[in-house]
FIMI-754285 format. One record per residue (C-alpha): residue number from 0; x, z, y. Coordinates in nm, 2 decimals. Each point is the difference from the previous one (the first is absolute). Layout:
REM residues N
+-----+--------+--------+--------+
! num !      x !      z !      y !
+-----+--------+--------+--------+
! NUM !      X !      Z !      Y !
...
+-----+--------+--------+--------+
***
This chain:
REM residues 258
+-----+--------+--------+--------+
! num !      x !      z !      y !
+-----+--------+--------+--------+
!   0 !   8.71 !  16.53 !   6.85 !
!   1 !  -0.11 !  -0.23 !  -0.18 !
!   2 !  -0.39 !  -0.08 !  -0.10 !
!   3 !  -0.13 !  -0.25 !  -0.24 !
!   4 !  -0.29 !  -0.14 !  -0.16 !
!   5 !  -0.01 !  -0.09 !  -0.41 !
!   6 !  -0.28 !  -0.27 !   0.03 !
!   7 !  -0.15 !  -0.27 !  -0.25 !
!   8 !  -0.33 !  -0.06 !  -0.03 !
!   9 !   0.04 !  -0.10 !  -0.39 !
!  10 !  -0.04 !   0.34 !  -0.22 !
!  11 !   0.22 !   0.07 !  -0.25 !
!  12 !   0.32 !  -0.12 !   0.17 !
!  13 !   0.20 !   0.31 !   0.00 !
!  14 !  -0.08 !   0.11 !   0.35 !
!  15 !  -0.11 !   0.36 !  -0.06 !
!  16 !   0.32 !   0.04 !  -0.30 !
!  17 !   0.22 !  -0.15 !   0.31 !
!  18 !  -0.14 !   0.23 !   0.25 !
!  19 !   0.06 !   0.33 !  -0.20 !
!  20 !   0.35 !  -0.10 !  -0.15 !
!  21 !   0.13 !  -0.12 !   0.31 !
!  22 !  -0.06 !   0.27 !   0.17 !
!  23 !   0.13 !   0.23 !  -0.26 !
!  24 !   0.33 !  -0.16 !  -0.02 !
!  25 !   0.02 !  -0.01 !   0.35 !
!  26 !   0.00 !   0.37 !   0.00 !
!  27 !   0.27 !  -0.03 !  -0.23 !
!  28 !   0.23 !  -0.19 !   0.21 !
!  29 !  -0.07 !   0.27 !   0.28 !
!  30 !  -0.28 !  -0.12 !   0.22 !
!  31 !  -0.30 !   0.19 !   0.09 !
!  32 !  -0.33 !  -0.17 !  -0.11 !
!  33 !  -0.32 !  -0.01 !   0.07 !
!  34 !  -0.25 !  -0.19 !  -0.25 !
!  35 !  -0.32 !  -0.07 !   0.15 !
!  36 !  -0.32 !  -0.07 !  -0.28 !
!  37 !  -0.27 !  -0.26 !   0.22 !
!  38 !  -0.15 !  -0.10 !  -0.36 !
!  39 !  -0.31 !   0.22 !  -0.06 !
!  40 !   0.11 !  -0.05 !  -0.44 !
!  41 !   0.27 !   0.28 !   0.14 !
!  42 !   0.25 !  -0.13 !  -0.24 !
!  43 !   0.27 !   0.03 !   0.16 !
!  44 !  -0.10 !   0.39 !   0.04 !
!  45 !   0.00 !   0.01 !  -0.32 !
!  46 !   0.29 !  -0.12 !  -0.12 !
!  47 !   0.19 !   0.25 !   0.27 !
!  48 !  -0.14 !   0.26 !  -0.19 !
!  49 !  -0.35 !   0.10 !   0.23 !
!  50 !  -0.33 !   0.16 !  -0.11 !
!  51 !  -0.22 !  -0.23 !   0.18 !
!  52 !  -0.32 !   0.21 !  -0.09 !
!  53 !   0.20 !   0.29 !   0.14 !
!  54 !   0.07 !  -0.15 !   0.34 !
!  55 !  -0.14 !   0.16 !   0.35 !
!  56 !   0.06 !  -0.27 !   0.15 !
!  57 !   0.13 !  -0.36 !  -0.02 !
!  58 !   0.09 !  -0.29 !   0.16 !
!  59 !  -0.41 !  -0.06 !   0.07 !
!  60 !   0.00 !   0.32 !   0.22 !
!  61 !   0.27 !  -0.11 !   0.22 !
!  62 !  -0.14 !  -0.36 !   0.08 !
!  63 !  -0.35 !   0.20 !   0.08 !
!  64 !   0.18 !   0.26 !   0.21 !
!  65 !  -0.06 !   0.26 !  -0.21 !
!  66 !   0.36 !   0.08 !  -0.03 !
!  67 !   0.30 !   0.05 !   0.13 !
!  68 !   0.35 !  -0.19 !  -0.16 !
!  69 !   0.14 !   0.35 !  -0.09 !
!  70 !  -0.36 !   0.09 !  -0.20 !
!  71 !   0.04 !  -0.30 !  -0.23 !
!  72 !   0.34 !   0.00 !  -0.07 !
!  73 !   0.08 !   0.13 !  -0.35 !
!  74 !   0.38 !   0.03 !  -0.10 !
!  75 !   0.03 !  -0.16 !  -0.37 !
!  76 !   0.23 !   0.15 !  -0.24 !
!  77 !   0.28 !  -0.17 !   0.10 !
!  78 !   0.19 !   0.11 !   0.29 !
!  79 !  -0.02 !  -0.23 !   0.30 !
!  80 !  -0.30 !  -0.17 !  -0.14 !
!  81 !  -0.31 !   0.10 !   0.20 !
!  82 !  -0.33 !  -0.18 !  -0.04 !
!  83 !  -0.37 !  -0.06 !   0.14 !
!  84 !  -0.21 !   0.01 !  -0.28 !
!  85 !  -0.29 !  -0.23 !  -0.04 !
!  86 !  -0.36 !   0.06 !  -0.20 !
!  87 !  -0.32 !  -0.17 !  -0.05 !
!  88 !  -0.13 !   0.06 !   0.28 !
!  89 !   0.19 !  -0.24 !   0.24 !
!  90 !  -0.16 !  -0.26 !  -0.18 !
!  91 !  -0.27 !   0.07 !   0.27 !
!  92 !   0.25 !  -0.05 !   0.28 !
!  93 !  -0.06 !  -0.34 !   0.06 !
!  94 !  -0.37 !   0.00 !   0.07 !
!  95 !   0.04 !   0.30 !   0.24 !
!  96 !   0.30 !  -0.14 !   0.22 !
!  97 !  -0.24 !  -0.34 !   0.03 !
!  98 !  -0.21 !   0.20 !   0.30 !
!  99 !   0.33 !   0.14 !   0.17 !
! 100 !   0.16 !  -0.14 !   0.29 !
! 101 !   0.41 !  -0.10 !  -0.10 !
! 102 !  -0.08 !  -0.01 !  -0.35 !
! 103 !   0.32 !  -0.17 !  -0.10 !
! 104 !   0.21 !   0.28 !   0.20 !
! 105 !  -0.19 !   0.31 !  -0.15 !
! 106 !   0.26 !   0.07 !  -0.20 !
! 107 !   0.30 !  -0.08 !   0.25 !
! 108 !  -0.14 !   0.27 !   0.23 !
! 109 !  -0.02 !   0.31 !  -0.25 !
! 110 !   0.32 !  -0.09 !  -0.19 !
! 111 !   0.21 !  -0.12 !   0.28 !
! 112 !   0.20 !   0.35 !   0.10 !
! 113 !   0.06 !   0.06 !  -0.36 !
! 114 !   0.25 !  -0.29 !  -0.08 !
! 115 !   0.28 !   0.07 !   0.11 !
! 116 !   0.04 !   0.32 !  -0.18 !
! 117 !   0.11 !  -0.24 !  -0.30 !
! 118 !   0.25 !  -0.25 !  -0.08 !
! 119 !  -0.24 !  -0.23 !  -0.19 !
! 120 !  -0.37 !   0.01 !   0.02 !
! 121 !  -0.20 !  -0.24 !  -0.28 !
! 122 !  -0.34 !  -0.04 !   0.01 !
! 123 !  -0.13 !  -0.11 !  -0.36 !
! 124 !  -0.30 !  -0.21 !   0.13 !
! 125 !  -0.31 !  -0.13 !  -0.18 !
! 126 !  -0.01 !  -0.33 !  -0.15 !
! 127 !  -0.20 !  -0.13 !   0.25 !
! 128 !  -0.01 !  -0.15 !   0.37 !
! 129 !  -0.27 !   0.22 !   0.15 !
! 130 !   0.02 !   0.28 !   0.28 !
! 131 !   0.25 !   0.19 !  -0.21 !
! 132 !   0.21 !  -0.22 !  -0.06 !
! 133 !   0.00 !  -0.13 !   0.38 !
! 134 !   0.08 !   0.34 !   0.13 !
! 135 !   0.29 !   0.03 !  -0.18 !
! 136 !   0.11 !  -0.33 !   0.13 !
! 137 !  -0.05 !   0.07 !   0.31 !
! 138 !   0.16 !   0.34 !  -0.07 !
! 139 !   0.37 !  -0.11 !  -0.17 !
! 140 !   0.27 !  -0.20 !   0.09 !
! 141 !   0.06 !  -0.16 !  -0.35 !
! 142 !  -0.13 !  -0.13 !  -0.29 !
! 143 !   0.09 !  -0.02 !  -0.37 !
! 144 !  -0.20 !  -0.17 !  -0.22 !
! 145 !   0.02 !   0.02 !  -0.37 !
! 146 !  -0.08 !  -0.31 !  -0.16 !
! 147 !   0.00 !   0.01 !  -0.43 !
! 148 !   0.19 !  -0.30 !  -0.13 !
! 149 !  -0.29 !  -0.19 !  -0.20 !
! 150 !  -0.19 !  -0.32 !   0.10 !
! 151 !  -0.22 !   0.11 !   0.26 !
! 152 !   0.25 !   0.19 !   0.16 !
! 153 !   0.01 !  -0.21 !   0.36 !
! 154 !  -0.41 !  -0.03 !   0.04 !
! 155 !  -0.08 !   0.30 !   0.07 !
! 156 !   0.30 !  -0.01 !   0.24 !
! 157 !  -0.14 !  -0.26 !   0.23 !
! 158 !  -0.29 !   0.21 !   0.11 !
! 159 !   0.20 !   0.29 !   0.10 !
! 160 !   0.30 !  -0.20 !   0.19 !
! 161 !  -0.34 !  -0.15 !   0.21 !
! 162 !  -0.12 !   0.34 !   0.09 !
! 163 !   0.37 !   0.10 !   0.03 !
! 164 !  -0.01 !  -0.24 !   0.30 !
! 165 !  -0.29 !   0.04 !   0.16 !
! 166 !   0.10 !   0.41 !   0.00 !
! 167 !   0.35 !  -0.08 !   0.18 !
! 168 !  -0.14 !  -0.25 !   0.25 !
! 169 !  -0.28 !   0.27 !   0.11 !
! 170 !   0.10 !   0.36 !  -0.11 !
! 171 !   0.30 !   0.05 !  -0.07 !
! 172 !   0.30 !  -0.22 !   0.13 !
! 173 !   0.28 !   0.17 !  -0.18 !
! 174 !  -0.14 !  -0.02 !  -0.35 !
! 175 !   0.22 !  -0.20 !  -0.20 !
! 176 !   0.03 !  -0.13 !  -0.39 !
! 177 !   0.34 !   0.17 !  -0.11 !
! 178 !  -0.06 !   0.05 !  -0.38 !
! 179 !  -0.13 !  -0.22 !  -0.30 !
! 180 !   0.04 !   0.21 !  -0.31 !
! 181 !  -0.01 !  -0.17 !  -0.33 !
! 182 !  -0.21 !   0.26 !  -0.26 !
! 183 !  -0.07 !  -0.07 !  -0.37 !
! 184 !   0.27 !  -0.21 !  -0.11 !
! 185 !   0.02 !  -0.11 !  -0.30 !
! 186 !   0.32 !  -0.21 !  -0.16 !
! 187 !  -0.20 !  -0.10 !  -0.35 !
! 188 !  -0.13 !  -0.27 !   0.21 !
! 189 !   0.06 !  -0.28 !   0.15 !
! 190 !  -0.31 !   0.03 !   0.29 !
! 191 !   0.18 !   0.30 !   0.12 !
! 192 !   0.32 !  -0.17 !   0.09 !
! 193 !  -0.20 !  -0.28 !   0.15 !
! 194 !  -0.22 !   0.26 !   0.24 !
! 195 !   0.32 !   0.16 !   0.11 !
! 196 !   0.15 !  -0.33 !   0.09 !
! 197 !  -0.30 !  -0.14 !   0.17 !
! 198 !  -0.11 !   0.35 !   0.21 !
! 199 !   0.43 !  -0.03 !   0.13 !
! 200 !  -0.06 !  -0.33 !   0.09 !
! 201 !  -0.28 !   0.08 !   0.20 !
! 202 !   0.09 !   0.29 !   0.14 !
! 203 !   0.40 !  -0.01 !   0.02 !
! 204 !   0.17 !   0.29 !   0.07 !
! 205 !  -0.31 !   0.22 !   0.08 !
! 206 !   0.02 !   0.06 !  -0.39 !
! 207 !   0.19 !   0.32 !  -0.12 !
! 208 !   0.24 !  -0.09 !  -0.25 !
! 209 !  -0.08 !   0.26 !  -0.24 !
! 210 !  -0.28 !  -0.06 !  -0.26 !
! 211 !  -0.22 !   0.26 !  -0.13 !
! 212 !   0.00 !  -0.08 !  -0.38 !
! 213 !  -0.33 !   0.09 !  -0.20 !
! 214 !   0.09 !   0.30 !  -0.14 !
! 215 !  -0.24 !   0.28 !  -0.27 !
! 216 !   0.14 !   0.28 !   0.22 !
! 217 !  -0.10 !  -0.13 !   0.33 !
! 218 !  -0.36 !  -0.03 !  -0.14 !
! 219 !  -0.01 !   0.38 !  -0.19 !
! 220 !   0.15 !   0.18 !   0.30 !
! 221 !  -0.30 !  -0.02 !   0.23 !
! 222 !  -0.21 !   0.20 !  -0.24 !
! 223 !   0.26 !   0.29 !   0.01 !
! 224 !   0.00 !  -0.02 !   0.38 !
! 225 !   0.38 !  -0.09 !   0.03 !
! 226 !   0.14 !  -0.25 !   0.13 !
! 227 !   0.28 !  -0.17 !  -0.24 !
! 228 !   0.29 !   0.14 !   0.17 !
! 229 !  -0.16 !   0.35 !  -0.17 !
! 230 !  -0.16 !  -0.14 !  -0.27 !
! 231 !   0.23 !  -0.20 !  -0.16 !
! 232 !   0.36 !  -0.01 !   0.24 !
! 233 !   0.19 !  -0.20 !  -0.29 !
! 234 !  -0.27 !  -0.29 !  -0.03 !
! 235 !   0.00 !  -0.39 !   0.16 !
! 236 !  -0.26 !   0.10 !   0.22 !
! 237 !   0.18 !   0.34 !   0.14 !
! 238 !   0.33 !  -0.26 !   0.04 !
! 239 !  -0.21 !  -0.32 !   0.14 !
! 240 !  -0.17 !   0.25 !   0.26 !
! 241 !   0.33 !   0.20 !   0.11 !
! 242 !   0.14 !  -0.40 !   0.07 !
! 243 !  -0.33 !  -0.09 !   0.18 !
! 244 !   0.08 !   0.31 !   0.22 !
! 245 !   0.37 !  -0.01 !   0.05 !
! 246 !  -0.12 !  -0.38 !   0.11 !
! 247 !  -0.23 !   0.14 !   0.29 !
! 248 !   0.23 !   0.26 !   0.10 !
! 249 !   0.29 !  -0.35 !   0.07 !
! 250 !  -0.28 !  -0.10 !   0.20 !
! 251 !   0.06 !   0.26 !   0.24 !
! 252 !   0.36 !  -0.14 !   0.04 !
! 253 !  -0.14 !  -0.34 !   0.11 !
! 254 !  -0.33 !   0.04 !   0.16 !
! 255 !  -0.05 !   0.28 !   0.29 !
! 256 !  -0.30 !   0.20 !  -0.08 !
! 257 !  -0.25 !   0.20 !   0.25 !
+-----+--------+--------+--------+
***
């Protein structure tokens, strides 16, 4: 099993897209997945395909111990691809785990048993560093972070690889950086190239090779609550996704995984 964390503080960087596609195309290459929605805008529920105004519960009512793993756990339409759904009201969370003792482990404790039912287990996380974000940290035992090639792309970076430290050194030992995905490539110019180059440089071979290219399909599928792979199978963003997933699965052939 394998569980990881799509983190970047910077909006807008094709975290959420990369959270649902990934795990879609993992399914298609025969893994069991788990996608796991920690932002309280529920995107990723939607774009799986989830009524978030319909839910009983979400992803709020098992970090308050209102419910059990198997109460929140909604099987998408895709076969293999199971989800916890997120809705407004986790955007509350925070400010209620402040008071409780092990804050950064609430979510470690209720989720822990349900792991390793799964092959993969992402965890689409806000885009921010707060008490979300840290118990996710100290829940996985990778990150990815999606990083959009324009000219800001390695500020908002710096932040997050400080918090990334300071999470290893004190909660969790055995999270590590194993993925830098490239999102929101464009060839038409030349700044592109230039962010690609620098964020290899800087980061070596942490970077996936595949690029996700912009692409008009990637951004219309959300709103029909498909991933590409179902929305649009013959498109660069369907082909750049399936790539970025037969890249993690290699991983497995390299890297042993809990």
């Amino acid at each position: 099993m394998r569980s990881i964390a799509l983190l970047n503080q910077k909006g807008g960087v094709g975290k959420t897209t990369t959270a649902a596609n990934l795990s879609a195309c993992l399914v298609m290459l025969g893994k069991k997945v788990l996608a796991v929605d920690m932002d309280p805008q529920a995107n990723l529920s939607v774009h799986l395909g989830i009524d978030i105004y319909k839910l009983k519960y979400s992803i709020y009512n098992l970090i308050t111990g209102e419910c059990k793993p198997d109460d929140v756990i909604i099987h998408t339409g895709i076969m293999g691809l199971d989800i916890i759904p997120s809705n407004i009201d986790l955007s509350g969370a925070e400010i209620e785990l402040v008071g409780v003792v092990g804050r950064e482990t609430v979510l470690k404790e209720y989720m822990g048993d349900v792991l390793d039912r799964y092959d993969y287990v992402l965890f689409d996380c806000p885009p921010s560093l707060g008490l979300l974000t840290i118990n996710v940290l100290t829940l996985v035992h990778e990150l990815f972070i999606p990083v959009q090639t324009e000219f800001f792309a390695l500020r908002g970076v710096s932040k997050l690889l400080d918090t990334y430290d300071v999470v290893r050194k004190r909660l969790n030992h055995n999270l590590e950086i194993s993925g830098i995905i490239l999102c929101m490539y464009t060839s038409r110019t030349r700044l592109g190239q230039e962010v690609v180059d620098k964020v290899r440089e800087h980061f070596k071979d942490k970077v996936f090779n595949t690029i996700i290219r912009k692409n008009v399909k990637l951004s219309e599928s959300p709103s029909h609550g498909k991933p590409i792979i179902s929305y649009a199978p013959g498109s660069h963003g369907s082909e750049d996704y399936m790539a970025l997933a037969k890249e993690v699965v290699q991983q497995e052939k390299s890297k042993k995984y809990r």
